[in-house]
Structures are given as C-alpha cells and as structure tokens.
Backbone atoms as SQL, in Angstrom:
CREATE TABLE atoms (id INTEGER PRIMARY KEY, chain TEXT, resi INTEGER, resn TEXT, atom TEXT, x REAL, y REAL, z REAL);
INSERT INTO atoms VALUES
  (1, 'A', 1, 'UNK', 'N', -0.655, -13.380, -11.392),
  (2, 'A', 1, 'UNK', 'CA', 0.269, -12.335, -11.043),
  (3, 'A', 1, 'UNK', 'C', 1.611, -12.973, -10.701),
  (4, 'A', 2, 'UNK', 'N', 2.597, -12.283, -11.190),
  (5, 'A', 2, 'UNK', 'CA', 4.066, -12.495, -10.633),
  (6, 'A', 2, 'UNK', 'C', 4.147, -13.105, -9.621),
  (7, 'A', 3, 'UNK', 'N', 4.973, -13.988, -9.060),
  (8, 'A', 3, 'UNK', 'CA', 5.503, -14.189, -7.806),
  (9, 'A', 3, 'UNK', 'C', 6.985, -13.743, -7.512),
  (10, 'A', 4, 'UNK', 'N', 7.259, -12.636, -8.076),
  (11, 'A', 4, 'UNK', 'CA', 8.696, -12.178, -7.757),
  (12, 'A', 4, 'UNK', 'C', 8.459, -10.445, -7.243),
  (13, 'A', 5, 'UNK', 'N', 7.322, -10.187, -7.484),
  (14, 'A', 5, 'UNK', 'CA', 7.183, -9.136, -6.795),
  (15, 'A', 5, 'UNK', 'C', 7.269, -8.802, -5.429),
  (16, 'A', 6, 'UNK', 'N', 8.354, -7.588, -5.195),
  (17, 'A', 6, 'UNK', 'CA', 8.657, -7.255, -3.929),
  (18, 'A', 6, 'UNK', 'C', 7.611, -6.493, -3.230),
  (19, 'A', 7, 'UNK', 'N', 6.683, -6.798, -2.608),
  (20, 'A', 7, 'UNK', 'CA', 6.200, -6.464, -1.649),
  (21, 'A', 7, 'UNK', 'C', 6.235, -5.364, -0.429),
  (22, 'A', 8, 'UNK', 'N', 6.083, -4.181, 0.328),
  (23, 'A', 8, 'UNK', 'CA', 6.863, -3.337, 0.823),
  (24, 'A', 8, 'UNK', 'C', 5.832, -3.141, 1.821),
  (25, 'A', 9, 'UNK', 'N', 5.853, -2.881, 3.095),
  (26, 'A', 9, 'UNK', 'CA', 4.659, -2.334, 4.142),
  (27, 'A', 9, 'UNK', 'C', 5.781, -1.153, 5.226),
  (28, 'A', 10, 'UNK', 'N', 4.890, -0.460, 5.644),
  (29, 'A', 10, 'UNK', 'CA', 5.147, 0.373, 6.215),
  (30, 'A', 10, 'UNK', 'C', 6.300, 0.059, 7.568),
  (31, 'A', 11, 'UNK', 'N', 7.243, 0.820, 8.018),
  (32, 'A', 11, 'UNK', 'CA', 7.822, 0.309, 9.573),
  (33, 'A', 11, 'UNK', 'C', 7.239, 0.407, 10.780),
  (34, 'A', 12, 'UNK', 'N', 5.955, 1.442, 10.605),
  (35, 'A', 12, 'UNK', 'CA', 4.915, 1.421, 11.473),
  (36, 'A', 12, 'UNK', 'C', 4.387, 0.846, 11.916),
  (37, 'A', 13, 'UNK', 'N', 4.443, -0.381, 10.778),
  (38, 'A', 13, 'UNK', 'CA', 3.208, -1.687, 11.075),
  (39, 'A', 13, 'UNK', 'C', 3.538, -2.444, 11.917),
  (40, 'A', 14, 'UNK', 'N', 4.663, -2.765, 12.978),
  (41, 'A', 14, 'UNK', 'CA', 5.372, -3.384, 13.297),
  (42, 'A', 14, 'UNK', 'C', 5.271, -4.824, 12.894),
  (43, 'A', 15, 'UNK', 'N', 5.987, -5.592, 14.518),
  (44, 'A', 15, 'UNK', 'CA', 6.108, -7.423, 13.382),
  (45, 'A', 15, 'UNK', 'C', 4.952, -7.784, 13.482),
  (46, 'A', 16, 'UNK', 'N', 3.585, -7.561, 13.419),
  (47, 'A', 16, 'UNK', 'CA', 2.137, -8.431, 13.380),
  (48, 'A', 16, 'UNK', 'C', 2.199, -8.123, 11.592),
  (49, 'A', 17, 'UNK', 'N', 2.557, -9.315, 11.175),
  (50, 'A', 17, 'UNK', 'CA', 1.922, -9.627, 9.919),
  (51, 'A', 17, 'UNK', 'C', 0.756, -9.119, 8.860),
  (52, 'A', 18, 'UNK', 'N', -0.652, -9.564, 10.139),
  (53, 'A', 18, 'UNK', 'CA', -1.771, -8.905, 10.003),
  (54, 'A', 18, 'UNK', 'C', -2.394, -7.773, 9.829),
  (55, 'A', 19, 'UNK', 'N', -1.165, -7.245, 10.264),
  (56, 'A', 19, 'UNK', 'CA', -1.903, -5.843, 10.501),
  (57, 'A', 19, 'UNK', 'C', -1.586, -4.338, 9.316),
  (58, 'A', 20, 'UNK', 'N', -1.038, -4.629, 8.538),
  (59, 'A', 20, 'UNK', 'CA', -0.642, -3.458, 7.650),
  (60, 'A', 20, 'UNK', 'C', -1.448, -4.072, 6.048),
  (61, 'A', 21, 'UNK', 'N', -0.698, -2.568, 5.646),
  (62, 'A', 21, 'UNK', 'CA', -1.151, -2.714, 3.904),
  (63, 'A', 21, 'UNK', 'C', 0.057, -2.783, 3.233),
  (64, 'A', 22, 'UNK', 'N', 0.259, -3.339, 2.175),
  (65, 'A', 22, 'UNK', 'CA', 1.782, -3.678, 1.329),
  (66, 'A', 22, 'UNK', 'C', 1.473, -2.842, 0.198),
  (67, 'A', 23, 'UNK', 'N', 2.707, -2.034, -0.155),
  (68, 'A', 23, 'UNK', 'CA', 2.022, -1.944, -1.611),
  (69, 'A', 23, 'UNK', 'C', 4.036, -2.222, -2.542),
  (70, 'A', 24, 'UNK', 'N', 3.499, -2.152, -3.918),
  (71, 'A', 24, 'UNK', 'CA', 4.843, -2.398, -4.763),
  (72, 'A', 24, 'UNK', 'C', 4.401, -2.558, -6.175),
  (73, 'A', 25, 'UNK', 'N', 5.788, -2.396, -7.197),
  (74, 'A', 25, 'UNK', 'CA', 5.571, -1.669, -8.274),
  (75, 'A', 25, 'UNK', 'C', 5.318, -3.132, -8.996),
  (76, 'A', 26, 'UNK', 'N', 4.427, -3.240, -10.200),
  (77, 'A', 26, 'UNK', 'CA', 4.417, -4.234, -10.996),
  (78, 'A', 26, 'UNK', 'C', 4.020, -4.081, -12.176),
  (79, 'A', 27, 'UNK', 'N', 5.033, -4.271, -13.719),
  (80, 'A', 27, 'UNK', 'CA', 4.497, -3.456, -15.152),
  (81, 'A', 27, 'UNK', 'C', 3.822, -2.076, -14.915),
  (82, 'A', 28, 'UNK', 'N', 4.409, -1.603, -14.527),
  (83, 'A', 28, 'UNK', 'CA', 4.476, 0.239, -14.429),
  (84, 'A', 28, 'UNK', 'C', 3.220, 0.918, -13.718),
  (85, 'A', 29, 'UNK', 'N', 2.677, -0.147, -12.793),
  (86, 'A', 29, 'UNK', 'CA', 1.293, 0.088, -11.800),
  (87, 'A', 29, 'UNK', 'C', 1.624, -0.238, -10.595),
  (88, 'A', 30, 'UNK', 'N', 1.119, 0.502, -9.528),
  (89, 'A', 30, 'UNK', 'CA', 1.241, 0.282, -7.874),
  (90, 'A', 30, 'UNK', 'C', -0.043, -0.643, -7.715),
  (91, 'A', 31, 'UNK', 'N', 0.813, -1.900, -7.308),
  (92, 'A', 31, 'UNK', 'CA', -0.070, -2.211, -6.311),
  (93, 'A', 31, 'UNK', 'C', -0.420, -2.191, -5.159),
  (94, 'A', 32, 'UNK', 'N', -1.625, -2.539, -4.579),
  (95, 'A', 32, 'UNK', 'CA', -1.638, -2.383, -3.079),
  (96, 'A', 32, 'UNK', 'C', -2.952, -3.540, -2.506),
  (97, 'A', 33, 'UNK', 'N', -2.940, -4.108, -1.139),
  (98, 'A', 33, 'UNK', 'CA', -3.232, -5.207, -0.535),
  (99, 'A', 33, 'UNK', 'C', -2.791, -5.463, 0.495),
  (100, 'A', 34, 'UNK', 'N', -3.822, -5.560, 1.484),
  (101, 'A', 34, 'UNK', 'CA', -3.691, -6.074, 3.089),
  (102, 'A', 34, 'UNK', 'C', -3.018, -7.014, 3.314),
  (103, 'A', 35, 'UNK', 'N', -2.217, -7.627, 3.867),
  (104, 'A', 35, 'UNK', 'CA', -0.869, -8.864, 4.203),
  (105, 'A', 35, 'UNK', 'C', -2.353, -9.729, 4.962),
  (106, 'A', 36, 'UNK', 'N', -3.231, -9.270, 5.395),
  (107, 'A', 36, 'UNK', 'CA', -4.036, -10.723, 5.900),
  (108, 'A', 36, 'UNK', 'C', -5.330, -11.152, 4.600),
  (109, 'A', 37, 'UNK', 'N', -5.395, -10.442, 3.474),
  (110, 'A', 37, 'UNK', 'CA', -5.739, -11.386, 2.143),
  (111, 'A', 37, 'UNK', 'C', -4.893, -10.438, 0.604),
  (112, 'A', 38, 'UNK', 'N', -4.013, -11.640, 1.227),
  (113, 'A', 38, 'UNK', 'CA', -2.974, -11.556, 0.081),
  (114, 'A', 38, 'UNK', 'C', -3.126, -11.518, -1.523),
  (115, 'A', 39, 'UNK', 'N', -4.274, -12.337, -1.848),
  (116, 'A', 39, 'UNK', 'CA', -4.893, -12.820, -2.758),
  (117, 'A', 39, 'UNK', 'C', -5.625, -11.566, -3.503),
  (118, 'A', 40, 'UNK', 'N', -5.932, -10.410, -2.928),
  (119, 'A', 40, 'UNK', 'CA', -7.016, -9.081, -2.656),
  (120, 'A', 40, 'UNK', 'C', -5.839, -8.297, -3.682),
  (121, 'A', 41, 'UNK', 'N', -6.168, -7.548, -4.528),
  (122, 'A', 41, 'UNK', 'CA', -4.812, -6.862, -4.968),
  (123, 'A', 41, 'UNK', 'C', -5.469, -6.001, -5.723),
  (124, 'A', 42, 'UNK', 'N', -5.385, -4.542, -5.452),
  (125, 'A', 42, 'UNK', 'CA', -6.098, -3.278, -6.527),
  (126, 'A', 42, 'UNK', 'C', -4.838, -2.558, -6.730),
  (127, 'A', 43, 'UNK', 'N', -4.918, -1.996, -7.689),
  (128, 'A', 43, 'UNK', 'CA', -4.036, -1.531, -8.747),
  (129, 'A', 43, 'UNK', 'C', -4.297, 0.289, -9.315),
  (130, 'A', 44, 'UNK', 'N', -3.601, 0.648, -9.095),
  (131, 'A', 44, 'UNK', 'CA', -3.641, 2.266, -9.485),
  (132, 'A', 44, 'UNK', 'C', -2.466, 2.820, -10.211),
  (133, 'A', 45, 'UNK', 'N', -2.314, 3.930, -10.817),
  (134, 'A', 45, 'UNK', 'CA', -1.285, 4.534, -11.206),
  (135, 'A', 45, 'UNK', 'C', -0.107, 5.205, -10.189),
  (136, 'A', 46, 'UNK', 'N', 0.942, 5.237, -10.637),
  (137, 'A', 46, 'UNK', 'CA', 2.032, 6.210, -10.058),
  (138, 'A', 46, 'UNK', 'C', 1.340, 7.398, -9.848),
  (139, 'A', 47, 'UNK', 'N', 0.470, 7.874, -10.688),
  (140, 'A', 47, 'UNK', 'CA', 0.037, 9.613, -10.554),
  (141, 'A', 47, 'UNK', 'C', -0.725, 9.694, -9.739),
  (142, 'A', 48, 'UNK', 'N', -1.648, 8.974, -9.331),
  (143, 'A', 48, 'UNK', 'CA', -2.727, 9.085, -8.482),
  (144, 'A', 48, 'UNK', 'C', -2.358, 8.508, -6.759),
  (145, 'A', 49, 'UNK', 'N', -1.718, 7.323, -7.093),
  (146, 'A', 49, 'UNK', 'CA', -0.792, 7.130, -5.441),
  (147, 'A', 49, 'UNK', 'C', 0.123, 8.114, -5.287),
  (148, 'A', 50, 'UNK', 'N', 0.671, 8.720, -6.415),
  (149, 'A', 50, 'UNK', 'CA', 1.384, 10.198, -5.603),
  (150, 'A', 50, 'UNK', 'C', 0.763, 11.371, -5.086),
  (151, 'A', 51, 'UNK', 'N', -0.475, 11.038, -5.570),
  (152, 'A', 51, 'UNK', 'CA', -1.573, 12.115, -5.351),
  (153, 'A', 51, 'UNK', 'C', -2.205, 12.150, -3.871),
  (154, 'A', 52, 'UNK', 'N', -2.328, 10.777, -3.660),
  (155, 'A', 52, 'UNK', 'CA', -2.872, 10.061, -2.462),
  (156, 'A', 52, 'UNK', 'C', -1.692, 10.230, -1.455),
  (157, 'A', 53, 'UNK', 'N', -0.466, 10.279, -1.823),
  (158, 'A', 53, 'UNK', 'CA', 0.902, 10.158, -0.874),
  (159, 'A', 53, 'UNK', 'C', 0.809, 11.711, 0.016),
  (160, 'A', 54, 'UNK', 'N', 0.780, 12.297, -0.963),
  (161, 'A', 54, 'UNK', 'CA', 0.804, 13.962, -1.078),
  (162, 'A', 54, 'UNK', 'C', -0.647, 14.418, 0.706),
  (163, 'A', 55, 'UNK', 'N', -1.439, 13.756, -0.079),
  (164, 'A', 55, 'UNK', 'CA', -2.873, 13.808, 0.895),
  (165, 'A', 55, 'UNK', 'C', -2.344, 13.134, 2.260),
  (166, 'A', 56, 'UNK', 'N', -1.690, 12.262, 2.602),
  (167, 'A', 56, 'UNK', 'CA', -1.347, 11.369, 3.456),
  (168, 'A', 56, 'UNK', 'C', -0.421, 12.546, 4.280),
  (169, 'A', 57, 'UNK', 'N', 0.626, 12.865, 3.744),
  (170, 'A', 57, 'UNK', 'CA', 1.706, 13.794, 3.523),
  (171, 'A', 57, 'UNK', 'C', 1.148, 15.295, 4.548),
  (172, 'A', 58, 'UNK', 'N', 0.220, 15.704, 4.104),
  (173, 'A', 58, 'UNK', 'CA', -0.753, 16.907, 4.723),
  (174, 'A', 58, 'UNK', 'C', -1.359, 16.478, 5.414),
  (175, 'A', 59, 'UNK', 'N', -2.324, 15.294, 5.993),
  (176, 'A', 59, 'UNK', 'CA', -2.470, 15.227, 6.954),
  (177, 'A', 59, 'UNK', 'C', -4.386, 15.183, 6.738),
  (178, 'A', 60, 'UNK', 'N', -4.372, 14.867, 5.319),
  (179, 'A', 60, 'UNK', 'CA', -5.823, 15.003, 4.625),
  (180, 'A', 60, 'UNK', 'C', -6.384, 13.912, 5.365),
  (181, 'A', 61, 'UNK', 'N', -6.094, 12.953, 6.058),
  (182, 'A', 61, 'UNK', 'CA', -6.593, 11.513, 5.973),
  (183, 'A', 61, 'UNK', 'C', -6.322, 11.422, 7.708),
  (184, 'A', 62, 'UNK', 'N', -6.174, 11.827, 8.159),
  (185, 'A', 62, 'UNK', 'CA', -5.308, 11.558, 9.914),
  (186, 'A', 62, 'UNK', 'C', -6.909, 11.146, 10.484),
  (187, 'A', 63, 'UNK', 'N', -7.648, 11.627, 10.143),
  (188, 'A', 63, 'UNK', 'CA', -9.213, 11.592, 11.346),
  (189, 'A', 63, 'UNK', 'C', -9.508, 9.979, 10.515),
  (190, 'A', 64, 'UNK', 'N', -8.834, 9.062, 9.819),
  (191, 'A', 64, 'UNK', 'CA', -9.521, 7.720, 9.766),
  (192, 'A', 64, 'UNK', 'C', -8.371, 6.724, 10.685),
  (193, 'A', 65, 'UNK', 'N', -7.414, 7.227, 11.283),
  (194, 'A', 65, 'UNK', 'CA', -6.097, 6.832, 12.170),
  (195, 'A', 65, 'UNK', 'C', -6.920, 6.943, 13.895),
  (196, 'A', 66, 'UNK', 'N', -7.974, 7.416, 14.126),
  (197, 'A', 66, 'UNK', 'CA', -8.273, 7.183, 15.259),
  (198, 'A', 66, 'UNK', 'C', -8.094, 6.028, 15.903);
C-alpha cells in the first residue's frame, strides 16, 4: 500500500494516538484502521461508508459508545 496516503481520525479522539480509528481515500476506496495496528487496513466503498455515515448521523449505532 501507498505510503503517501493521508490518513484522517476523528477530533474526538483526542491526542492519545491509540485510541481512535483513521480512515482515508485510496484508488477510489475508503479505507479504514485503528492507529494502534496500522498494518490492519479494510477497505469499503464510498456508497456503503456513506451509508454507514448516514447510520452514525441518526444515531443507529450510539448504544456501542457506552
């Protein structure tokens, strides 16, 4: 994989390194991967992480944020 790919994590995550998920665009696929195994990298479409954004967005997902 690239090493020029920009990388992006949430502002939520604050400065612990460890602790968030990154995701960023690479040949026309989102990736995404935990900053503590970098190496880990799954791959989905634009349509379906917008799908997932959308769910995030509503509030589909809040009861795994406990």
């Amino acid at each position: 994989m690239s090493t020029d790919i920009n990388w992006q994590k949430s502002s939520f995550s604050g400065n612990e390194a460890a602790q968030c998920v990154e995701i960023a665009e690479h040949n026309g696929e989102i990736l995404i991967r935990e900053s503590d195994a970098p190496d880990t990298i799954t791959t989905t479409s634009h349509a379906k992480f917008a799908a997932f954004l959308k769910g995030v967005k509503a509030g589909e997902f809040d009861h795994f944020a406990l």
